[in-house]
SESE-817222 format. One record per residue (C-alpha): residue number from 1; residue in three letters; y negated, x negated, z negated. Coordinates in Angstrom, 1 decimal. Layout:
residues N
<site NUM, "Ala", <Y, X, Z>>
...
This chain:
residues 431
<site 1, "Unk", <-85.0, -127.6, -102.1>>
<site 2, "Unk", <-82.6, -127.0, -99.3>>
<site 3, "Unk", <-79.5, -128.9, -99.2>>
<site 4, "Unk", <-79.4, -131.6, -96.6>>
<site 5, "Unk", <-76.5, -133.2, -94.5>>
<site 6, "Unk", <-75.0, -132.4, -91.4>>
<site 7, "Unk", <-72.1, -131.1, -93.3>>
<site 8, "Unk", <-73.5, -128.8, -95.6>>
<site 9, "Unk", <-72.1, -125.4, -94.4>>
<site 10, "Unk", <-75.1, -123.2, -95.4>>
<site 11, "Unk", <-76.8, -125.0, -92.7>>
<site 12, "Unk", <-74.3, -125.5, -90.2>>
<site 13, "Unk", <-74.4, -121.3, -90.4>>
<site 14, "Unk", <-77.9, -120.5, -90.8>>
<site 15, "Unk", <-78.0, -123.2, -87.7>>
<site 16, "Unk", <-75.5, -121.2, -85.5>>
<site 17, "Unk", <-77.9, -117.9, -86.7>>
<site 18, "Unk", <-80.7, -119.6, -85.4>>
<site 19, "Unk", <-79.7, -120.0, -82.2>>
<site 20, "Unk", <-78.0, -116.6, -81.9>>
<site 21, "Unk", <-81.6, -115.4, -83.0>>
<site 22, "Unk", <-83.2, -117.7, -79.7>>
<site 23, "Unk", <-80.1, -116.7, -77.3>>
<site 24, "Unk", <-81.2, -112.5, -78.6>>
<site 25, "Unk", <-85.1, -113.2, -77.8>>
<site 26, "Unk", <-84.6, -115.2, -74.3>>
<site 27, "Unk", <-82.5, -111.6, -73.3>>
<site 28, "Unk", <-84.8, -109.4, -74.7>>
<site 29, "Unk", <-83.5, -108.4, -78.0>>
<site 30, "Unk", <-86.7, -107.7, -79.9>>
<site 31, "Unk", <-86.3, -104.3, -78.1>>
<site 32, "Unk", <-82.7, -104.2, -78.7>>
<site 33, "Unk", <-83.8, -105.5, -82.2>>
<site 34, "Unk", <-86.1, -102.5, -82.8>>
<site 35, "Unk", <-83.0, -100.2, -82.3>>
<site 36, "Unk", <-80.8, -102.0, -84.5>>
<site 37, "Unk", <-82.9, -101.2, -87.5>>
<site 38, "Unk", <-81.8, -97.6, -87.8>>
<site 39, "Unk", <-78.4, -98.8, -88.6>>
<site 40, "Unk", <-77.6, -98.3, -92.1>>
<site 41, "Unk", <-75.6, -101.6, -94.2>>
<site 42, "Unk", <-73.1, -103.5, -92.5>>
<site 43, "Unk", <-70.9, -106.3, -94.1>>
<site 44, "Unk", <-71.3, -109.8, -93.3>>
<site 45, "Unk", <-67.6, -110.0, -92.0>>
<site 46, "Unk", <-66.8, -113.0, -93.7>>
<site 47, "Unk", <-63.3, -112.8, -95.4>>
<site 48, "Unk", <-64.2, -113.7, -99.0>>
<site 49, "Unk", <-66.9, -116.0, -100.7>>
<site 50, "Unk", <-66.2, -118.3, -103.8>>
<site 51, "Unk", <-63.8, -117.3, -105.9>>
<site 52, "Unk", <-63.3, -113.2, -104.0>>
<site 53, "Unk", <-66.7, -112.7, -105.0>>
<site 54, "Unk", <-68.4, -109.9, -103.4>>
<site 55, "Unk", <-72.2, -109.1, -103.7>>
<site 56, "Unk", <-74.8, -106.4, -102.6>>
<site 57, "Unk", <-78.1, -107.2, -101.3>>
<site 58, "Unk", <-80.3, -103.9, -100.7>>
<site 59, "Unk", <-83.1, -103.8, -98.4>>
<site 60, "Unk", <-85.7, -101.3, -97.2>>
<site 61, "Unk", <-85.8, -100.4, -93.7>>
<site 62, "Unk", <-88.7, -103.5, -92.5>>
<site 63, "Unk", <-90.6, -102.2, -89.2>>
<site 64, "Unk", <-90.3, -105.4, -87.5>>
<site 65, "Unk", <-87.4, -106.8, -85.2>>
<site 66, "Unk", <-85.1, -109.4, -86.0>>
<site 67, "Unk", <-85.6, -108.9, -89.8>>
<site 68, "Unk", <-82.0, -106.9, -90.1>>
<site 69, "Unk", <-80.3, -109.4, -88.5>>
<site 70, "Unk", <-82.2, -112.2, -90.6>>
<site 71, "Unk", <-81.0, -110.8, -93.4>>
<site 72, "Unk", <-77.6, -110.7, -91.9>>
<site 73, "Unk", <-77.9, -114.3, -91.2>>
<site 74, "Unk", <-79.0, -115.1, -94.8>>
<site 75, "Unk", <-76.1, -113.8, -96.1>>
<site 76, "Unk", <-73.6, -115.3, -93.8>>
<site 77, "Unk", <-74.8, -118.6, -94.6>>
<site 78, "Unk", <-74.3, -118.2, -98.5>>
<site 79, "Unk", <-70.8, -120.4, -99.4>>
<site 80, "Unk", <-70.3, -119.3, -102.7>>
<site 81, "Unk", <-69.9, -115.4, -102.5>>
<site 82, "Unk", <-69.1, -112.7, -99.7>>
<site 83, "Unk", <-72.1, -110.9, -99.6>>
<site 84, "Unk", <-73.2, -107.4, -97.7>>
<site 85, "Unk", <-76.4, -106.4, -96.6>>
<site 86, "Unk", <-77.0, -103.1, -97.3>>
<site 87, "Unk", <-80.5, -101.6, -95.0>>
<site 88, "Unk", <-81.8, -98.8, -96.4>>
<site 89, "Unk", <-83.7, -95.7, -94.3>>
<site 90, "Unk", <-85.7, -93.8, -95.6>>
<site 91, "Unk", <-87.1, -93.3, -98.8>>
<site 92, "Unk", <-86.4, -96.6, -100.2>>
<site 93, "Unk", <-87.5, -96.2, -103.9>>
<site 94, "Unk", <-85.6, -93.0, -104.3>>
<site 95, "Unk", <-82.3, -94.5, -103.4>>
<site 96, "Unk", <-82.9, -97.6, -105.1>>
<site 97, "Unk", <-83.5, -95.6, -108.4>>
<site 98, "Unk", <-80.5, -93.9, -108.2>>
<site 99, "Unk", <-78.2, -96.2, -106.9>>
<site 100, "Unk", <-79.2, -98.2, -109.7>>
<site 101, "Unk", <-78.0, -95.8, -112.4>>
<site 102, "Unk", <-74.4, -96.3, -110.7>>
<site 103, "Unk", <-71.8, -98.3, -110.2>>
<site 104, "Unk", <-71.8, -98.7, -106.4>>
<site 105, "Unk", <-75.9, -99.6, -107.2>>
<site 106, "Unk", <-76.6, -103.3, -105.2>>
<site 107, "Unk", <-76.0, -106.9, -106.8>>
<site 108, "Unk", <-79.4, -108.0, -106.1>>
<site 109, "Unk", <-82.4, -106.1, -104.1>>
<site 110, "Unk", <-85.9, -106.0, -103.2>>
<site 111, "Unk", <-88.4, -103.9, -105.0>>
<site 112, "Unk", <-92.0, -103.5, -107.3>>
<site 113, "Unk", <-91.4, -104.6, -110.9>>
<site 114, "Unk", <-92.4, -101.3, -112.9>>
<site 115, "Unk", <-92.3, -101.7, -117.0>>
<site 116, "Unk", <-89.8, -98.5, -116.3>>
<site 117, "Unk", <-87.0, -100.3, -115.0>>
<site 118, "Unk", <-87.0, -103.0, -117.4>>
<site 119, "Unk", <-86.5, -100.6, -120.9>>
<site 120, "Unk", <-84.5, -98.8, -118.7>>
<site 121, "Unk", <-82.1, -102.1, -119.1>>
<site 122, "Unk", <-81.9, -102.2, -115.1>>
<site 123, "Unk", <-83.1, -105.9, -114.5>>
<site 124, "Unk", <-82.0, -109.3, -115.5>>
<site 125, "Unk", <-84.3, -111.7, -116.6>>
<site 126, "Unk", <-84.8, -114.8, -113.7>>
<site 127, "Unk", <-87.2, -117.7, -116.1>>
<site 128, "Unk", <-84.2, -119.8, -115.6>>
<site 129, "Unk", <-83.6, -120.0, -112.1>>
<site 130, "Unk", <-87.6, -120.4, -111.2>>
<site 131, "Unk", <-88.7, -122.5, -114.2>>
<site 132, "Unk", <-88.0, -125.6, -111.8>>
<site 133, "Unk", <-90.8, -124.2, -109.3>>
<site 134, "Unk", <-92.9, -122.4, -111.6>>
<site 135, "Unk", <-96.0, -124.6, -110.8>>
<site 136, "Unk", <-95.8, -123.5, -107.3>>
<site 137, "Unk", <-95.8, -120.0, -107.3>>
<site 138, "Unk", <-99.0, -118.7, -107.7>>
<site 139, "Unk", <-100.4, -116.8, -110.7>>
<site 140, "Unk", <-100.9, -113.3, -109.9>>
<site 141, "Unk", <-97.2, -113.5, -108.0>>
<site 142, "Unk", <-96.0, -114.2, -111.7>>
<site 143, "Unk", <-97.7, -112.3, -113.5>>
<site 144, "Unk", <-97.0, -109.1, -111.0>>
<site 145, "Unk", <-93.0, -110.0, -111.8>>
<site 146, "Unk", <-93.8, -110.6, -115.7>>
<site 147, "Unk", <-93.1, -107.8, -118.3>>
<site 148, "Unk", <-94.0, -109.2, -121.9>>
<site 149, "Unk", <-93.5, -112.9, -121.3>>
<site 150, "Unk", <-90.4, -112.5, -119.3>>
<site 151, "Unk", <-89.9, -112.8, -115.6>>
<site 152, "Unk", <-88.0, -110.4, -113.6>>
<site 153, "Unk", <-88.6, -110.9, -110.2>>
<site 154, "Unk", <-89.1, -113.4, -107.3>>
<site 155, "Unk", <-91.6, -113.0, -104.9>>
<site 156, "Unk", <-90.2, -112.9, -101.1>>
<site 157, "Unk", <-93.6, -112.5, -99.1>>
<site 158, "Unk", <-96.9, -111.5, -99.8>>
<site 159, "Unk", <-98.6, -108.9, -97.6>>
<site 160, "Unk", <-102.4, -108.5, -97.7>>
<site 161, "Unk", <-103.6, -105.3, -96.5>>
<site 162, "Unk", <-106.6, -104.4, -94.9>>
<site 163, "Unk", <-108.5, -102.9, -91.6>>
<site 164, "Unk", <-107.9, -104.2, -88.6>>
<site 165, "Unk", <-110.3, -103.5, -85.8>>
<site 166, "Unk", <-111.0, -103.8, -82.0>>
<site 167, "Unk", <-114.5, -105.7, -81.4>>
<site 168, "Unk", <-114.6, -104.8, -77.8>>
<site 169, "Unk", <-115.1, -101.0, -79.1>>
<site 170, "Unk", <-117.4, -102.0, -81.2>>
<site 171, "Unk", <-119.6, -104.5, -79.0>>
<site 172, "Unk", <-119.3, -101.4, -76.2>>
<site 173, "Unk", <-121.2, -98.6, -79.2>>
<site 174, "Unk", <-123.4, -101.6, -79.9>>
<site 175, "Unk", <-122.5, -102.0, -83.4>>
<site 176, "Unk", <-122.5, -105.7, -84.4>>
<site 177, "Unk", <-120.3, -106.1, -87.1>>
<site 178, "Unk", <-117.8, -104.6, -89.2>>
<site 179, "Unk", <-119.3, -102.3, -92.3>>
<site 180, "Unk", <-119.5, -103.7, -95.6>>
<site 181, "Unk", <-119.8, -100.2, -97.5>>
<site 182, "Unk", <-117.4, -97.4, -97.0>>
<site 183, "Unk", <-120.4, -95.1, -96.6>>
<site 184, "Unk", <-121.1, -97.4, -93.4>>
<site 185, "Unk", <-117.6, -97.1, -93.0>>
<site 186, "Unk", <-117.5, -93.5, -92.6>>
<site 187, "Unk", <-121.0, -93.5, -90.0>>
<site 188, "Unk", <-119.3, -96.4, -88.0>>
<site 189, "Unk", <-116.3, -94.3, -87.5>>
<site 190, "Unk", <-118.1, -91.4, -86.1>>
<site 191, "Unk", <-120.0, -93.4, -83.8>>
<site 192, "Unk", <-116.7, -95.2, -82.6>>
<site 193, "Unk", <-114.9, -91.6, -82.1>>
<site 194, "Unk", <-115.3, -91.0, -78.5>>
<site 195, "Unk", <-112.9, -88.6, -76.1>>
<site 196, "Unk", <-109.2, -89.4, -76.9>>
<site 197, "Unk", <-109.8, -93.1, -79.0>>
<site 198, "Unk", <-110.8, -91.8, -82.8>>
<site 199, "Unk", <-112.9, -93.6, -85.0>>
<site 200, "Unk", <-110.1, -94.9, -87.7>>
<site 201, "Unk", <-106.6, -94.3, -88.8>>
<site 202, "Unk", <-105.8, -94.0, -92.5>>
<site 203, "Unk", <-102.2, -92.3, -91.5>>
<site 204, "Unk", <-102.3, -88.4, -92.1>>
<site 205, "Unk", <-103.5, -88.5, -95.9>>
<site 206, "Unk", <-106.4, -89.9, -94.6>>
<site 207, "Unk", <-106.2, -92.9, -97.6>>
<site 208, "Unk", <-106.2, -90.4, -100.2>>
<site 209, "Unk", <-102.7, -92.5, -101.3>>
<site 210, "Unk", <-104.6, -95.7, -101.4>>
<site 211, "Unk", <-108.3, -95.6, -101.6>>
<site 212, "Unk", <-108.5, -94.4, -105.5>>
<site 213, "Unk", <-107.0, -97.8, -106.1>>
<site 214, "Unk", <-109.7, -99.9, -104.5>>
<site 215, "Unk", <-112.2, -98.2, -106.1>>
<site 216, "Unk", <-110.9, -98.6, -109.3>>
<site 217, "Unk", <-111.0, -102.7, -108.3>>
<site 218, "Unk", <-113.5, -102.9, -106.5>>
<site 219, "Unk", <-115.8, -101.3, -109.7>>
<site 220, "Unk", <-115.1, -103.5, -111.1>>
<site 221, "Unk", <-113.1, -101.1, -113.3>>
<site 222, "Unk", <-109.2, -101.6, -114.8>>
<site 223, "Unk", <-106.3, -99.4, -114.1>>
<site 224, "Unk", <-105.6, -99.5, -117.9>>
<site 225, "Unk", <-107.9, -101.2, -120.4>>
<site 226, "Unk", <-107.4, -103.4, -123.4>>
<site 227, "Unk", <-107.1, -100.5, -125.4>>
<site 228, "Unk", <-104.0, -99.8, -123.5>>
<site 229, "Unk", <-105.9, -96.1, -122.2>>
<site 230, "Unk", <-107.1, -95.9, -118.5>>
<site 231, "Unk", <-109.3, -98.1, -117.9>>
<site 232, "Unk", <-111.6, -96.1, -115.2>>
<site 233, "Unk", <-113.4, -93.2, -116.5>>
<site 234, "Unk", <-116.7, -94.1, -114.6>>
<site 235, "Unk", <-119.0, -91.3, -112.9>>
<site 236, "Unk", <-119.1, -94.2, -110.0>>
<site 237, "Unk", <-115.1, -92.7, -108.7>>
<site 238, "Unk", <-116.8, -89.6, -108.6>>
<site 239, "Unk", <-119.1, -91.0, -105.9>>
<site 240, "Unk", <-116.5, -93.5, -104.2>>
<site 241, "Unk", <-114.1, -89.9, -103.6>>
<site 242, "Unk", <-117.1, -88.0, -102.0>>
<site 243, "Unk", <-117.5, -90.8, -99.4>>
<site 244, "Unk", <-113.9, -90.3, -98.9>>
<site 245, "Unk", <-114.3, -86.6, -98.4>>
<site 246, "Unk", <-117.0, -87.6, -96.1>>
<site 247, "Unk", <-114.5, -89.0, -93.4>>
<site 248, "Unk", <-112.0, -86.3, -94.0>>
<site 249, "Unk", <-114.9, -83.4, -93.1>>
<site 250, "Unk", <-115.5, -85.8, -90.0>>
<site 251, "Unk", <-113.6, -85.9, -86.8>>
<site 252, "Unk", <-113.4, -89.9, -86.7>>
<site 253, "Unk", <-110.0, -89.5, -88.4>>
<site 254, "Unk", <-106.9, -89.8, -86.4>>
<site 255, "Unk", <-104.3, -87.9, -87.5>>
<site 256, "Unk", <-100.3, -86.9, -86.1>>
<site 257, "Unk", <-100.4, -90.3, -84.8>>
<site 258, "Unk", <-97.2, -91.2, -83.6>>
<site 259, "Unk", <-96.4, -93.6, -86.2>>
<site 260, "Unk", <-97.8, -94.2, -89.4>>
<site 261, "Unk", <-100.1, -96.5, -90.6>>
<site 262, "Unk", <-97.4, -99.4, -91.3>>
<site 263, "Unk", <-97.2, -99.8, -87.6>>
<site 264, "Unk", <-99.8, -101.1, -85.3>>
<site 265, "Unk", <-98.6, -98.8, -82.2>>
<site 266, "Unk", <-101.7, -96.6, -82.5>>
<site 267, "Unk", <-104.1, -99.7, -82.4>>
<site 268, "Unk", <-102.3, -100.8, -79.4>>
<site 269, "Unk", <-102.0, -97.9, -77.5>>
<site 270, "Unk", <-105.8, -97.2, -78.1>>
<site 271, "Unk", <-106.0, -94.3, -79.7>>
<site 272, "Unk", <-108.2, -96.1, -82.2>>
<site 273, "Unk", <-110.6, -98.5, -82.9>>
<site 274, "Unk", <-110.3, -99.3, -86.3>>
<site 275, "Unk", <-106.6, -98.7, -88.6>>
<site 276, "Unk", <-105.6, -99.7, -91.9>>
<site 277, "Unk", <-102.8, -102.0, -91.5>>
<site 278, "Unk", <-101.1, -105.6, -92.9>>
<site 279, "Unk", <-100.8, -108.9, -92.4>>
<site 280, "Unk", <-96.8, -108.2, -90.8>>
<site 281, "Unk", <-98.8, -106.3, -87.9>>
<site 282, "Unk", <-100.7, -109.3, -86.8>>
<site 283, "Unk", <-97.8, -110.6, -84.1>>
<site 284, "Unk", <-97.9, -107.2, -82.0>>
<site 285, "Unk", <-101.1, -106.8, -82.0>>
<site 286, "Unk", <-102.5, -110.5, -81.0>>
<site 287, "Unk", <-99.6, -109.9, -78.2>>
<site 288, "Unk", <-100.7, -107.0, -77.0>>
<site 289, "Unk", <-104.7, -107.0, -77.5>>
<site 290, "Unk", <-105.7, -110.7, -77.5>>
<site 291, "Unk", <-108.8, -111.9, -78.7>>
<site 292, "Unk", <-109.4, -107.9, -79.2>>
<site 293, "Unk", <-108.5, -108.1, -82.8>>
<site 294, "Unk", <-110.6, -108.3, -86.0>>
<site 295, "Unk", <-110.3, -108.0, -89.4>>
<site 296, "Unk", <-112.3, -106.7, -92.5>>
<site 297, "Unk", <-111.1, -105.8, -96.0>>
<site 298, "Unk", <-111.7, -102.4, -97.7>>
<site 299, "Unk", <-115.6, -101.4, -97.7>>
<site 300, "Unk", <-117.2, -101.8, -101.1>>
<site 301, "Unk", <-117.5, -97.9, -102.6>>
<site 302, "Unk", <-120.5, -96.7, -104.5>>
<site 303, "Unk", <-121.9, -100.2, -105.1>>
<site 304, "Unk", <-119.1, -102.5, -106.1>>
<site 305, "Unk", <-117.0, -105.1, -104.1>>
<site 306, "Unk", <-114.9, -105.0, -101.0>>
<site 307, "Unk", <-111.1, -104.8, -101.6>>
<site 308, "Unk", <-108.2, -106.4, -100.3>>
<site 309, "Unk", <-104.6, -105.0, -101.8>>
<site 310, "Unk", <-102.0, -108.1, -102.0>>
<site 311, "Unk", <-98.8, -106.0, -101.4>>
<site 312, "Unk", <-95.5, -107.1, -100.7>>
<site 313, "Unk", <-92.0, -107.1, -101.8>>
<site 314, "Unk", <-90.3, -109.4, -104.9>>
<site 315, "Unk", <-86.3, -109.6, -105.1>>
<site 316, "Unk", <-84.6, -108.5, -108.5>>
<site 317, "Unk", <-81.0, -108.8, -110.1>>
<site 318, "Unk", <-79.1, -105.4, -111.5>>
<site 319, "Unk", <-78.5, -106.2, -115.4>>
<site 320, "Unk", <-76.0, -103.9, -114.9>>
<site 321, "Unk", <-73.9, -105.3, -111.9>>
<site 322, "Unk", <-70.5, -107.0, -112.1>>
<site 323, "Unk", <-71.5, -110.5, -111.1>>
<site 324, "Unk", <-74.3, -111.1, -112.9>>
<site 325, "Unk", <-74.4, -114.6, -112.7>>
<site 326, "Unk", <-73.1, -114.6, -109.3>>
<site 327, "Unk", <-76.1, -112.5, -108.3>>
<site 328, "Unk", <-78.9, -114.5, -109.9>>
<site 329, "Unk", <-77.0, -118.0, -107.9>>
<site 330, "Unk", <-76.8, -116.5, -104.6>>
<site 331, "Unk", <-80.7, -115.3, -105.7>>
<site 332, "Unk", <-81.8, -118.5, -106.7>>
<site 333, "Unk", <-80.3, -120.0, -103.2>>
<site 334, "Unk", <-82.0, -117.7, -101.1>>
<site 335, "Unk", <-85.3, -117.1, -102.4>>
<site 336, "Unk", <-85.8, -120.3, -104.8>>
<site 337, "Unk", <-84.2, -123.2, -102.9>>
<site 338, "Unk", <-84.0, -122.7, -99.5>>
<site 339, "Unk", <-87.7, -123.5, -98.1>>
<site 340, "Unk", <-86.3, -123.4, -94.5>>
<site 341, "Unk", <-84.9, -119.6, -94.9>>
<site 342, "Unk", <-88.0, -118.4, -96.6>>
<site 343, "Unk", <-90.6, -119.9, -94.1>>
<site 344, "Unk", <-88.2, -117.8, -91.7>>
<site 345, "Unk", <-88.4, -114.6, -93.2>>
<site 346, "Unk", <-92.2, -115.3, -93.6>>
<site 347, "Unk", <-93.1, -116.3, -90.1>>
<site 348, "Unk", <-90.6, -115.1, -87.2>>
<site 349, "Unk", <-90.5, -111.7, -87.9>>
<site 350, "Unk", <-94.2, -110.6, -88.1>>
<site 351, "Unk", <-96.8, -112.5, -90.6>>
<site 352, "Unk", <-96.2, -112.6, -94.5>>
<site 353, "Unk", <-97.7, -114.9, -97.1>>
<site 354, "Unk", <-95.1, -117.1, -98.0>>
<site 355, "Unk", <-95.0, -116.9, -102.0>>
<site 356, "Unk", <-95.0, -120.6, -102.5>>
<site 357, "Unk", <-98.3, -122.7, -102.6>>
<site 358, "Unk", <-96.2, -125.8, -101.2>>
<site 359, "Unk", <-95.1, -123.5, -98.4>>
<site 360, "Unk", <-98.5, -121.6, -97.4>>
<site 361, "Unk", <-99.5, -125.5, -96.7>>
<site 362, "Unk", <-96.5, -125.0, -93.8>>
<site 363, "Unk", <-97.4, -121.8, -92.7>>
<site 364, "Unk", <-99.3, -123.1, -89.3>>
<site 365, "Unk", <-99.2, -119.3, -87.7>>
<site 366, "Unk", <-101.5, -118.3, -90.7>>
<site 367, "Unk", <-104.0, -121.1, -90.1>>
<site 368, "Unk", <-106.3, -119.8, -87.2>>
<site 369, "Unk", <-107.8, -116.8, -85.6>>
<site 370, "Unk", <-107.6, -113.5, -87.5>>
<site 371, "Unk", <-104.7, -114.2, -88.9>>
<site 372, "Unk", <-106.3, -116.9, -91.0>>
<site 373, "Unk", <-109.3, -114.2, -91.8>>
<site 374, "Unk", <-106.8, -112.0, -93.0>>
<site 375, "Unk", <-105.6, -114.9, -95.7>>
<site 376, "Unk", <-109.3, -115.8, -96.3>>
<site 377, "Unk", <-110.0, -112.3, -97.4>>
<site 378, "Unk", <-106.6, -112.0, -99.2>>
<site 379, "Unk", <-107.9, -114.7, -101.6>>
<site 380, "Unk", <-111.7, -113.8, -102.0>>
<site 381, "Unk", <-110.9, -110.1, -102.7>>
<site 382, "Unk", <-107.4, -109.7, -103.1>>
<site 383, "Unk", <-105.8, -107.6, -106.1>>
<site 384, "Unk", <-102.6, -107.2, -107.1>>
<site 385, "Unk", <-100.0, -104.6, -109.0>>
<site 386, "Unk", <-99.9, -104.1, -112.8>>
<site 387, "Unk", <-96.4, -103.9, -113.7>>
<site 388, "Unk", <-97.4, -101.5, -116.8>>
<site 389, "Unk", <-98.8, -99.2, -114.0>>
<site 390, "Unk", <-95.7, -96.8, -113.3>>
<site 391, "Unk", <-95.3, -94.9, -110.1>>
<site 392, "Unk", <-96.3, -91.6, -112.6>>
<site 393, "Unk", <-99.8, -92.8, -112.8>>
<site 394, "Unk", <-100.4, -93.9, -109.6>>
<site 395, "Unk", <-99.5, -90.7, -108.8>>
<site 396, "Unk", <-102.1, -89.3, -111.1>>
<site 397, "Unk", <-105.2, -91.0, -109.4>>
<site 398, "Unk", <-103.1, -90.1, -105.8>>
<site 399, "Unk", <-103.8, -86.6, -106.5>>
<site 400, "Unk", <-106.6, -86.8, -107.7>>
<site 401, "Unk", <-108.4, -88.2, -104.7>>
<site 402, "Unk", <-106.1, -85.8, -102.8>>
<site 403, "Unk", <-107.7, -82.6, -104.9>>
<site 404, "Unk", <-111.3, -83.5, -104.1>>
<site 405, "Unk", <-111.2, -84.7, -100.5>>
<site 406, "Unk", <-108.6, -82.6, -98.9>>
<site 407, "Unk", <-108.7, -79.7, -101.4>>
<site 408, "Unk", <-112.0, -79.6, -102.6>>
<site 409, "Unk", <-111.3, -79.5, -105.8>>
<site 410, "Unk", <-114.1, -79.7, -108.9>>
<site 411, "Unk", <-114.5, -83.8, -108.7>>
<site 412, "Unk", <-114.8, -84.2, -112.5>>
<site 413, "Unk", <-113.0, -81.9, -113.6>>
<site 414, "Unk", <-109.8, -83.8, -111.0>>
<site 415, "Unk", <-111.1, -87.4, -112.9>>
<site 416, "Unk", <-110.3, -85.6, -116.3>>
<site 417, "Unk", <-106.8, -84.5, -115.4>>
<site 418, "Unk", <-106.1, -87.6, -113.6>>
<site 419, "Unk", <-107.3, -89.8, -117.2>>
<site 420, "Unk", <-104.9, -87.5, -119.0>>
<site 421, "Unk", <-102.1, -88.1, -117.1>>
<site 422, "Unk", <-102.5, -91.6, -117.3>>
<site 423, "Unk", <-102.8, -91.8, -120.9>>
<site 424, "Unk", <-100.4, -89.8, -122.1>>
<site 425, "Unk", <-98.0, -92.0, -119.9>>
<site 426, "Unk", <-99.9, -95.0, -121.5>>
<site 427, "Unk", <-99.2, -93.4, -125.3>>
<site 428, "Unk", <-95.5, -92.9, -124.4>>
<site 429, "Unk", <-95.1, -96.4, -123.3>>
<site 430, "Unk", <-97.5, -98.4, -126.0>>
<site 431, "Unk", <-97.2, -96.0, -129.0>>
C-alpha cells in the first residue's frame, strides 16, 4: 500500500509533482506537454539515491501529454535510489532489444513478455515482490507475464482496443447501429464514405497488422494448440481475409492520415466516421466531440464472435543489470505499492485499465458513458497475448493477411506458408 505520514518524503515529492502537474495545466501545458514528448531521457537531477545507487527506467514514446513528466515525477519521488528516465522515440522494441544485449541497457523498463527474452536470460523473475497482491491482479494479466510457472512482469495499465465511432454520421446515413459482422462492417463503411469524411480508418495497412489476430479469436480458434503447432488452420481465415480485401478494394478506407491509428486526431478533425483506436484516446475525443462518440468491438468474421484485443504495457527488470535487487525495490515501489501513483498513470493522462481489481473499483472516469462501454466490451470479448507467441509469428499471420488483401496473393496457399512459419518456430522452441 502506499506509505502514509506527513513526513514520508516519497509523498512530500510526488505531492510537490502534483501540483507542478496542476500549476502546467492551469497555463496551458498539455500543449507545451505535447512538445516535450520528443525529447529523448533526461535525468531526474537528484544528486544521489540510497547508497549512490543509480537506476534506468526505459519508456516508449506515450502519445499523451503529461505522461513524460509523470514519469519524471515518479522517479523523483523514489528515496532509495537516483533513478533516470530514459523516453524512447521511435521504434521502441528495436532499441529495447538491443540495448538489452548491453551494458548501458535500462535497470527496469516497460515491454510485452515474449518466451524469447526469458531463455535469452534477459528478465528477472518478480513472484516475490507481487505474491503479496497476487489475488488482485487479474488472471489473464498474470498469465500474459507468466512463462512456465514463473512471473516476469508487472502489469502497468491495461488498454482495450477497439472502434470508436461518431453516431451523428451514422444517424445522418440512417444507419441505426453499429455492425456486428465485419462483412456489415465493410457495407457500413461505404455508405458512411461521403466527399472528404471516409468511411473508416485502420491506419495505412488497412488492419492487415491486426485483423488476422481477431480472427483467429474470434473463431474460436488458438494461436498455438495443445499440440504446441498453430492452432488455426481453418478454411474459415480464408473467408475472414476476403472480407478484409473487401474494404481494401473499397474506397471507405482512409489512408495518409496525418497520424496513425494510435491517435484520435483523424476522428476529431472529421475525416472519419468510424477508426480503430484505444481506450487512452477516450479524453480527446469526449473533449473535442461530446456525446458524438461511440464504441463497438471488432466485427465477428465469417461467423464467429466479435473481438476486443486487451493490450497494454507490463514493466520488467534486466537479469543482467547491476542493481538487480535495487531494480526489482524501486519496481515493487512504483508499480506494486503505490496505489496513488498508479491510479495516476491510469487516469490523468488519457484512460487505461488500472491492472488492479481493488483499483478498477476507484477508477470513477471509467464508470460512465463510452468510456464504461469500452470496459464492458473489454471484459465480454476481450483477449489477451500469449507469451509463447514471438514477434516471428505474429509476423507470419501479418503477412499473410498482407499477401491476400493488399497483394492478392493465392489465399490458401498464404495460410500454408503462414502455418509453416509458425511451426517451425513452435518446433524450435518446444522440441
Amino acid at each position: 500500500m502506499v506509505a502514509s505520514g506527513n513526513n514520508d518524503p516519497s509523498k512530500k515529492a510526488f505531492a510537490q509533482f502534483m501540483m507542478n502537474r496542476r500549476r502546467m495545466l492551469a497555463l496551458g501545458g498539455m500543449t507545451a506537454g505535447a512538445g516535450a514528448l520528443a525529447a529523448c531521457g533526461g535525468n531526474t537531477g537528484r544528486e544521489e539515491g540510497g547508497d549512490g545507487i543509480s537506476l534506468s527506467q526505459w519508456y516508449h514514446e506515450y502519445g499523451e501529454a503529461g505522461t513524460q513528466q509523470a514519469a519524471q515525477g515518479y522517479a523523483e519521488a523514489y528515496p532509495d535510489a537516483n533513478v533516470s528516465i530514459e523516453w524512447i522515440p521511435g521504434d521502441y522494441d528495436s532499441a529495447l532489444s538491443s540495448g538489452l544485449l548491453t551494458d548501458d541497457g535500462p535497470d527496469v523498463f516497460e515491454s510485452h513478455l515474449n518466451r524469447g527474452m526469458v531463455e535469452a536470460g534477459q528478465l528477472e523473475p518478480l513472484d516475490d515482490i507481487v505474491a503479496d497482491v497476487l489475488d488482485d491482479i487479474p488472471e489473464n494479466d498474470i498469465a500474459r507475464n507468466t512463462i512456465d510457472g514463473t512471473i516476469y512482469g508487472i502489469r502497468m495499465i491495461d488498454d482495450p482496443q477497439y472502434i470508436v465511432y461518431r453516431p451523428s454520421m451514422f444517424e445522418a446515413a440512417g444507419i441505426s447501429a453499429p455492425p456486428t459482422t465485419f462483412d456489415e462492417l465493410v457495407e457500413v463503411a461505404i455508405e458512411l464514405t461521403n466527399g472528404d469524411v471516409k468511411g473508416i480508418d485502420f491506419t495505412d495497412d488497412g488492419g492487415t497488422s491486426r485483423l488476422g489476430q481477431h480472427m483467429i479469436k474470434g473463431l474460436g480458434l488458438s494461436f498455438i494448440g495443445d499440440d504446441m503447432q498453430a492452432g488455426f488452420d481453418d478454411p474459415r481465415i480464408l473467408e475472414g481475409a476476403e472480407s478484409v480485401k473487401r474494404l481494401q478494394d473499397s474506397d471507405a478506407l482512409l489512408l495518409g492520415a496525418p497520424t496513425s491509428w494510435w491517435d484520435p486526431s483523424s476522428m476529431i478533425q472529421g475525416l472519419t466516421a468510424m477508426s480503430w483506436t484505444g481506450l487512452w484516446t477516450m479524453p480527446a475525443l469526449l473533449e473535442n466531440l461530446g456525446d458524438d462518440v461511440g464504441v463497438f468491438p471488432c466485427p465477428a468474421f465469417a461467423g464467429g464472435s466479435p473481438t476486443v484485443y486487451n493490450g497494454g504495457w507490463s514493466t520488467f527488470v534486466n537479469a543482467n543489470g547491476p542493481n538487480v535487487e535495487a531494480a526489482k525495490a524501486f519496481t515493487k515501489w512504483l508499480w506494486v505499492d503505490n496505489e496513488e501513483y498508479i491510479l495516476d498513470w491510469c487516469l490523468s493522462y488519457g484512460f487505461h485499465i488500472p491492472s488492479r481489481k481493488s483499483l478498477r473499483a476507484k477508477a470513477d472516469q471509467l464508470t460512465s458513458g463510452p468510456a464504461a462501454d469500452a470496459v464492458a466490451i473489454s471484459e465480454e470479448y476481450g483477449w489477451a497475448d500469449d507469451p509463447n507467441w514471438t514477434p516471428a509469428m505474429n509476423t507470419a499471420v501479418n503477412d499473410m493477411m498482407s499477401n491476400i488483401v493488399v497483394e492478392g496473393n493465392d489465399p490458401e496457399s498464404e495460410l500454408t506458408k503462414a502455418i509453416e512459419t509458425v511451426n517451425s518456430e513452435l518446433d524450435g522452441i518446444f522440441g
